[in-house]
ROTI-73960 format. One line per 3 residues: number of its first residue (from 1); their letters; for each residue x, y, z of C-alpha. Coordinates in steps of 0.25 Angstrom, whole numbers, m for minus. Layout:
// residues N
NUM> a> X:Y:Z  ...
This chain:
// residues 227
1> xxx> 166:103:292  180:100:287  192:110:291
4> xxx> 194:112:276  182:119:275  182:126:288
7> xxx> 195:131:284  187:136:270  176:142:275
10> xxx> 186:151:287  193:155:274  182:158:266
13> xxx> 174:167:279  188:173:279  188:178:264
16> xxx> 173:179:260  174:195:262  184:195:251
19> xxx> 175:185:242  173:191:226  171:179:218
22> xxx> 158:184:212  164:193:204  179:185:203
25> xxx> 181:182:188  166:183:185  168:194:176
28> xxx> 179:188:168  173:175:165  166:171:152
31> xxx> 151:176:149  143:164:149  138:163:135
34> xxx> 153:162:131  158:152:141  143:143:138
37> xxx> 149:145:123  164:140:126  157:129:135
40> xxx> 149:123:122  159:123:113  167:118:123
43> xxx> 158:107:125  155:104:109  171:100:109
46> xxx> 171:92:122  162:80:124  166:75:137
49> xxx> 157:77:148  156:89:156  159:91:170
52> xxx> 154:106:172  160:113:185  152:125:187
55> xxx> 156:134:198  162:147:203  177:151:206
58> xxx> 181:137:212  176:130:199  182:142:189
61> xxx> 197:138:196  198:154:200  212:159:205
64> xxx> 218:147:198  222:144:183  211:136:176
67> xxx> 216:123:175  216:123:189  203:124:193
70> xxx> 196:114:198  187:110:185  201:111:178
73> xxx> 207:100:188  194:91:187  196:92:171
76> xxx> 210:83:174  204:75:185  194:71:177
79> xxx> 202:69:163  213:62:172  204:53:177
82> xxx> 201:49:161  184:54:162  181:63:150
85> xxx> 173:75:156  175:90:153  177:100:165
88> xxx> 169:114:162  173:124:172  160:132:174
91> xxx> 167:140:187  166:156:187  170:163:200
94> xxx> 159:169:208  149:161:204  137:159:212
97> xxx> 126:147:212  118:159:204  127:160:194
100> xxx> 131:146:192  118:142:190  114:154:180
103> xxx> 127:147:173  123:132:173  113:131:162
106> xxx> 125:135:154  133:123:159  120:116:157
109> xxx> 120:115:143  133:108:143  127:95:150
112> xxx> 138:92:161  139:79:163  146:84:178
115> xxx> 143:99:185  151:101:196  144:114:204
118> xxx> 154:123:212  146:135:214  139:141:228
121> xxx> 150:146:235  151:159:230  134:161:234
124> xxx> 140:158:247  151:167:250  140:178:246
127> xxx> 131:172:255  119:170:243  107:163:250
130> xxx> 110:148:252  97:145:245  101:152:232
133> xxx> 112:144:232  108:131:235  95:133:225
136> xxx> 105:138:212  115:125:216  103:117:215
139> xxx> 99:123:202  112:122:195  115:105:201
142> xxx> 99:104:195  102:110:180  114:102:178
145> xxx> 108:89:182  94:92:175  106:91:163
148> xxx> 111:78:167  124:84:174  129:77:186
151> xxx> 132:88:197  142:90:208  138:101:218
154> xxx> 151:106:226  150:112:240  154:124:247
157> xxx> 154:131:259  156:144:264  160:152:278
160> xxx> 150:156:285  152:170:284  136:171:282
163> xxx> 133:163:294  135:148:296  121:144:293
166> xxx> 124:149:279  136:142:276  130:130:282
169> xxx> 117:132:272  127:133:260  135:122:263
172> xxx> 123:112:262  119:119:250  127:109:243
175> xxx> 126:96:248  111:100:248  109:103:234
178> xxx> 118:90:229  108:81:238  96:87:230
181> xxx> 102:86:218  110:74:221  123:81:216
184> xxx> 136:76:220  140:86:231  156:91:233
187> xxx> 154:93:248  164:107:248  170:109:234
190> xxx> 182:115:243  185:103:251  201:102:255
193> xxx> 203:118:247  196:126:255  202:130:268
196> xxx> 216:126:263  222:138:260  234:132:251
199> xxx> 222:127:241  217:139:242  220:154:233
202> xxx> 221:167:240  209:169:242  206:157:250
205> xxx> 192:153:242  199:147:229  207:134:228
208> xxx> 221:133:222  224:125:211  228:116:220
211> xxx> 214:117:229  207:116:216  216:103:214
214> xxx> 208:98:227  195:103:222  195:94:209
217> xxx> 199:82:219  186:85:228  178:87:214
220> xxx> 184:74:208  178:67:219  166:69:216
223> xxx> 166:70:202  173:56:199  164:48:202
226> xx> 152:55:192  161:53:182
């Protein structure tokens, strides 16, 4: 295992007492049926292709101002690099795999040409059962390509505050699912933030702008290519 992530996961075994995000800014986010309503005009004004990014706080950017999150970043990456696609920041903080995939037939309907999935992590700082997990993952990579969307599944870890053989279950829960599925996996979606405190905010669980910078390179990556 690389010292970056050991260095994570000691800083998030350290923290994970103090962890709120299920209920951080859930309660002032959008109802849904306004946001699916914003996201269809939206999309009647903008033909390019979508690349949907559907995940909890490290998709929504929390703790930094919205053009720096990381699907903000990608948006100028990808214009930059002269491809016409449209980023749609599908991130709300605290989200489970549960939630996400209660979510996903709305994102549906937009036909995403791309879905990058960031969601799991939260299910394991609360220790939900790794099989719950891995089967709503599977369910949400298997509705977005039953709709013709390509999907990139990034992994996680976490500490293993619940015992090792649990962190070690959820870790595979990732590279698992995208085999089955044949998804195109982003080994840990933290790789070179987590660990590093100057790319890291107070509470040592969100990146920076400048970590988020470093997430849209280890996103980018991947992404290019499918373009």
């Amino acid at each position: 295992m690389k010292r970056s992530m050991i260095v994570f996961l000691g800083i998030m075994a350290g923290i994970l007492t103090n962890w709120n995000c299920a209920r951080t800014k859930r309660e002032s986010m959008p109802d849904m049926d306004h946001e699916s309503a914003t996201l269809s005009e939206s999309r009647d004004r903008d033909i390019r292709p979508i690349i949907l990014a559907l995940g909890n706080s490290l998709t929504a950017g929390a703790g930094v101002d919205p053009d720096r999150s990381y699907p903000a970043g990608l948006q100028r990456k990808i214009d930059a690099a002269g491809y016409r696609y449209r980023v749609v920041n599908a991130g709300i903080s605290g989200e489970t795999s549960s939630e996400g995939l209660d979510r996903a037939p709305d994102f549906r309907d937009l036909r995403p040409a791309i879905v990058i999935v960031e969601l799991g992590a939260n299910d394991g700082l609360r220790g939900m059962p790794i099989e719950a997990t891995r089967r709503n993952l599977a369910a949400i990579v298997s509705l977005f390509q039953s709709a013709g969307a390509k999907v990139i599944l990034a992994g996680m870890v976490v500490p293993p505050n619940y015992g090792l053989q649990y962190s070690e279950a959820f870790r595979k829960i990732f590279p698992e699912v995208a085999e089955q599925f044949g998804a195109t996996l982003i080994p840990f979606f933290l790789e070179g933030v987590g660990g590093h405190p100057e790319l890291n905010q107070d509470d040592g669980l969100h990146p920076t702008a400048d970590g988020y910078d470093l997430i849209v390179e280890n996103v980018w990556d991947v992404l290019k290519p499918m373009l």
